[in-house]
VEXDRENRO-96901 format. One record per residue (C-alpha): residue in three letters; x, y, z. Coordinates in steps of 0.2 Angstrom, whole numbers, plus 5000, padded with zeros to 4 digits. Example, Ala and Ser with C-alpha at 12.3 -4.5 7.8 and 13.67 -1.06 7.14 Angstrom:
<nodes>
ALA506249785039;SER506849955036;
</nodes>
This chain:
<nodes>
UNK467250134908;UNK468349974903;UNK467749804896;UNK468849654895;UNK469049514885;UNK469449344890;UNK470149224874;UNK470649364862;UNK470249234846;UNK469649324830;UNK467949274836;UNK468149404851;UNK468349554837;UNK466649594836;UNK466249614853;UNK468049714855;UNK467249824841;UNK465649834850;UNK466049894865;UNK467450034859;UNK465750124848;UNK464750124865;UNK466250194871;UNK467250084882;UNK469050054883;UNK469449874879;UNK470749764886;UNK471049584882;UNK471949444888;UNK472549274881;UNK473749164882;UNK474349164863;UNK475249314861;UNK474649304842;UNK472749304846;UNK472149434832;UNK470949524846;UNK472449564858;UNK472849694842;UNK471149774841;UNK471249804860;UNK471549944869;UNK472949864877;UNK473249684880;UNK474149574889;UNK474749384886;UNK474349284903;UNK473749094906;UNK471749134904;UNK471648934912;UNK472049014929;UNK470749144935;UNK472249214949;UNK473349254936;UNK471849354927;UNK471549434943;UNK473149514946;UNK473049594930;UNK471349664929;UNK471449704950;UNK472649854942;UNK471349864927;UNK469449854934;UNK468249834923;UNK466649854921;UNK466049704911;UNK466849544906;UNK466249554884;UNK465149384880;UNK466349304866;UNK466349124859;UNK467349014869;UNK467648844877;UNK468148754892;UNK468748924899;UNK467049024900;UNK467348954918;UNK468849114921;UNK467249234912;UNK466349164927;UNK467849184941;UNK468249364936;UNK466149414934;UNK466349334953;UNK467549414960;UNK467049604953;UNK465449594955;UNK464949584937;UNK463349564928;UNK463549394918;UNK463849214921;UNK464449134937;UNK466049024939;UNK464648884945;UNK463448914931;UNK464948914918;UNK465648754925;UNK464048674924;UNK463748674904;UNK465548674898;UNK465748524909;UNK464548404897;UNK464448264912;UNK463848374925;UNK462548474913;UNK461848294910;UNK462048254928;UNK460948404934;UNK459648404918;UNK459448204918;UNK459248234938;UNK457648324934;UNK457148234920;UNK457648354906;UNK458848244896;UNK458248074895;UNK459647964890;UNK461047854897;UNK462847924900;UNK464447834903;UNK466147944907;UNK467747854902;UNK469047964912;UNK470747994906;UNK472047864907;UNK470847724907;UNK471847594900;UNK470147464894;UNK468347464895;UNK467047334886;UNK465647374875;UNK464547224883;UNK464847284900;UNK464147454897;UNK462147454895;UNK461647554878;UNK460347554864;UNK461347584850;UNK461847674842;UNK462847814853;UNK463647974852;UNK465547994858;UNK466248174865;UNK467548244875;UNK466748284888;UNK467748454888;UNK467648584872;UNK466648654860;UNK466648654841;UNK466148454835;UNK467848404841;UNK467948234843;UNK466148184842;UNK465648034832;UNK464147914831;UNK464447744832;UNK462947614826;UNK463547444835;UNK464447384851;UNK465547314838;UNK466047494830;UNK466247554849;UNK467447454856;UNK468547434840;UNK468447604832;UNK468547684851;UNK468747564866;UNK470047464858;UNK471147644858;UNK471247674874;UNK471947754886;UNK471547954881;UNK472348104889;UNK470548194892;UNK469048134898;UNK467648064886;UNK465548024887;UNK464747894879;UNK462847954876;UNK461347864870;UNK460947964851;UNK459348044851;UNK459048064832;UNK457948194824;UNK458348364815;UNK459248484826;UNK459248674831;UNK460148814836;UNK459548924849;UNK460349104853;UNK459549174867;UNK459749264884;UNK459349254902;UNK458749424911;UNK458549414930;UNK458449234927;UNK457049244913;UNK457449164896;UNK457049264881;UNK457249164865;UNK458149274849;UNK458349174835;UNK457948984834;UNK459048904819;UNK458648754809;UNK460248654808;UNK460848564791;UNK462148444792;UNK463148314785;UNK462548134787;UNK463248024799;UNK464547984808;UNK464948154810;UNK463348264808;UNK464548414805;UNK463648574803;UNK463448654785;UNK462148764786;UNK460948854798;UNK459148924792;UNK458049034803;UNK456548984808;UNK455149114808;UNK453749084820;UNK452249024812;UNK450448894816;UNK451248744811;UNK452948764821;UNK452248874837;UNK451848714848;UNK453748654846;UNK454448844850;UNK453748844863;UNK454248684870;UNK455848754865;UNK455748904875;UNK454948794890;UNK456648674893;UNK457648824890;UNK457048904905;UNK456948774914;UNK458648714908;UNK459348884917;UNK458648874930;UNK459448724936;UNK461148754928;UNK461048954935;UNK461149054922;UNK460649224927;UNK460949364917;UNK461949294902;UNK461849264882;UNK461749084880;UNK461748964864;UNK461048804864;UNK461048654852;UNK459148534851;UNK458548374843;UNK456848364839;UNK456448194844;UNK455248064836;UNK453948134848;UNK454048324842;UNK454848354857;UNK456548444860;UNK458048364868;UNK459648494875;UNK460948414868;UNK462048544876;UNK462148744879;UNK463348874886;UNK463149034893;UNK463949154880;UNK463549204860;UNK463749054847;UNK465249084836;UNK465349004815;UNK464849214810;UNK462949194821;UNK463249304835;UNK464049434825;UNK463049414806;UNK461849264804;UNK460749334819;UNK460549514822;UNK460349514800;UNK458849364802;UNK457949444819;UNK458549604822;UNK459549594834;UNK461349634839;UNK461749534855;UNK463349584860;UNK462749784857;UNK461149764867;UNK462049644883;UNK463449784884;UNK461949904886;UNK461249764900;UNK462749744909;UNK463349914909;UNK462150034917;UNK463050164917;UNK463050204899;UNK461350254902;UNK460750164886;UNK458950044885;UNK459349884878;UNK458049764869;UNK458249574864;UNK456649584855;UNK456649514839;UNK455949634827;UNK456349574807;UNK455749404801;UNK456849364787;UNK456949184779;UNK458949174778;UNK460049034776;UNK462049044783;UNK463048904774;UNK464748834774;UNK465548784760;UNK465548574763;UNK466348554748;UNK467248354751;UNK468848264742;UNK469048384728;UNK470148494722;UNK469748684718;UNK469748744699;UNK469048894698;UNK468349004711;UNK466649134706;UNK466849294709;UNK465849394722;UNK465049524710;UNK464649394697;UNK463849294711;UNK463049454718;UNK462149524702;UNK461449334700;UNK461049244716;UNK460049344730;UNK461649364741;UNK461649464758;UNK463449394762;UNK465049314756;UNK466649284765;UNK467649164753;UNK469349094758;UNK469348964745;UNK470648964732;UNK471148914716;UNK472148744718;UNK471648714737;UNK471248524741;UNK469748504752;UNK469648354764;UNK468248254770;UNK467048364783;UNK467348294799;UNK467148434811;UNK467048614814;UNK469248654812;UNK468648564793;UNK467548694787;UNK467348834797;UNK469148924790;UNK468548894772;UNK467149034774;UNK465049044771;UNK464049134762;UNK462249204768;UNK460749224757;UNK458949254758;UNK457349194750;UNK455449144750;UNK455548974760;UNK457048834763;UNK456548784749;UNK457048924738;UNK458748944750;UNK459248774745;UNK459148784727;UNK460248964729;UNK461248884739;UNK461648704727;UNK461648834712;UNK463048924720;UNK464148794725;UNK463848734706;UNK465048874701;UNK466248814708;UNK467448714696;UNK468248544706;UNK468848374702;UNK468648244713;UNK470148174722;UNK470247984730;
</nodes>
């Protein structure tokens, strides 16, 4: 039996390694001959992954028997062609398109009344546009309206900002949405969708830097309890019903939420595959339990005669954070067993060294390379102090 990998990244690793101890041959496929997965394959090959034909003439002499769920962007919509075309057990090309394409997902969810806020699409090569002529409460939230990863996003508070800090730059080689902000904490959601059923994994409470860039530092889990079980479930509610419209079938699916000044959660946008940043592959099977990648290979290949189960069964109080470390220069560095005899560590991945300038945190390429750390404790409460105390051992001299 043969799985294969579409955008070989070093986010695609674990899956790669996944599928070869449940004992399928692996072959991947990117269009950097450098990706890191293309060396932990089986065999790879080096082919334009933008163009689902050129996929299929490789894997037509390569059949496999599941496309592997790995973090990736725009092109989740080749996944979807190939899972088409063999008759495979994951997204569709349709359902991919519609939540990698942000305009359309809001299109079809604010169709049915499940994102209520304003959009405006400024297309590629539009050479001016003005703020006064476009009809917003401010402020707004600017994307492309292609890519995953906080590229590009940014909030701005008045018309004013808007049109001199983006309109007046125009024309852009890619397509961007301007969106009313919906402020409130945010979420992660990992899930999946079985036979069309939503089935929630992990909900992740999302620490981030203040605006405008509300980059991602940090992700606690949220344990179910009295005082949060109204809001899950609403959660779980517009998940479903999010799928349903959008057509996710049988798929792992990540999601980002705002919970609004109702209590209410807002989609601010999902795909149908695992969430990357180390969540898929560490962060959520150590805080519910459950390895996704291992138990949708045991879904989506029958054959291996194994029973899968994306039932949550550990509740830990875990906390996964980024070091958000801004305008300084790196002193010293701590070193992992003096960190892990004091501090109540379950993880660290450092790639921080002695000397390194660290730049202002503007989007995900800012931080994520730098590494995390993963710790767990009482309440957030207890996480956060951990967490400050660590980063205190760091020695750094601010730089203007």
């Amino acid at each position: 039996m043969r799985a294969a990998v579409i955008g070989a990244s070093s986010e695609s690793i674990y899956a790669i390694s996944k599928a070869k101890e449940l004992g399928l041959e692996v072959i991947a496929l990117d269009g950097n001959a450098e990706a890191p997965g293309l060396r932990e394959a089986d065999a790879s090959f080096v082919v334009d992954i933008r163009d689902p034909q050129k996929v299929f003439e490789i894997l037509d002499q390569n059949k496999p028997d599941i496309v592997l769920p790995v973090p990736i962007g725009r092109y989740l919509t080749t996944t979807g062609a190939v899972n088409d075309h063999y008759n495979l057990c994951g997204i569709s090309f349709d359902a991919a398109n519609n939540c990698t394409d942000k305009y359309e997902f809001h299109r079809l969810l604010s169709e049915k009344n499940l994102r209520k806020a304003e959009m405006y699409l400024i297309s590629a090569g539009t050479e001016s546009a003005d703020a006064d002529e476009l009809n917003f409460m401010y402020p707004v939230v600017v994307k492309p309206r292609f890519g995953s990863g906080s590229r590009g996003v940014k909030i701005y508070n008045t018309k004013e900002e808007l049109q001199k800090e983006f309109l007046a730059e125009l024309p852009f080689e890619e397509d961007y949405c301007i969106e009313t902000f919906v402020d409130g904490p945010e979420y992660g959601v990992d899930g999946v969708y079985v036979d069309g059923k939503f089935k929630l994994i992990l909900l992740r409470g999302k620490k981030n830097t203040k605006p405008p860039y509300r980059e991602c530092v940090g992700y606690y889990s949220i344990i179910e309890a009295p005082e949060n079980a109204e809001f899950i479930t609403a959660v779980k509610k517009l998940m479903q019903e999010a799928g349903e419209i959008l057509g996710f079938k049988n798929n792992l699916v990540h999601a980002d939420i705002i919970k609004d000044v109702n209590g209410k959660p807002f989609i601010i946008e999902t795909s149908g595959r695992p969430s990357g940043h180390n969540l898929h592959n560490l962060f959520t099977p150590m805080a519910s339990g459950v390895d996704v990648i291992s138990e949708f290979i045991k879904l989506a290949v029958p054959a291996l005669g194994l029973k899968y189960s994306f039932e949550p069964n550990v509740d830990k109080k875990m906390i996964i954070r980024y070091f958000d470390f801004e305008d300084v220069r790196i002193n010293k560095v701590p070193s992992k067993e003096a960190l892990m005899k004091k501090y109540p560590l379950r993880a660290w991945n450092c790639n921080i060294k002695s000397g390194m300038y660290l730049g202002k945190v503007t989007n995900g390429a800012s931080i994520m390379g730098r590494g995390f750390f993963i710790l767990e404790a009482s309440d957030t409460f207890a996480l956060d102090e951990y967490a400050a105390a660590i980063k205190s051992e760091f020695e750094v001299e601010a730089v203007k």
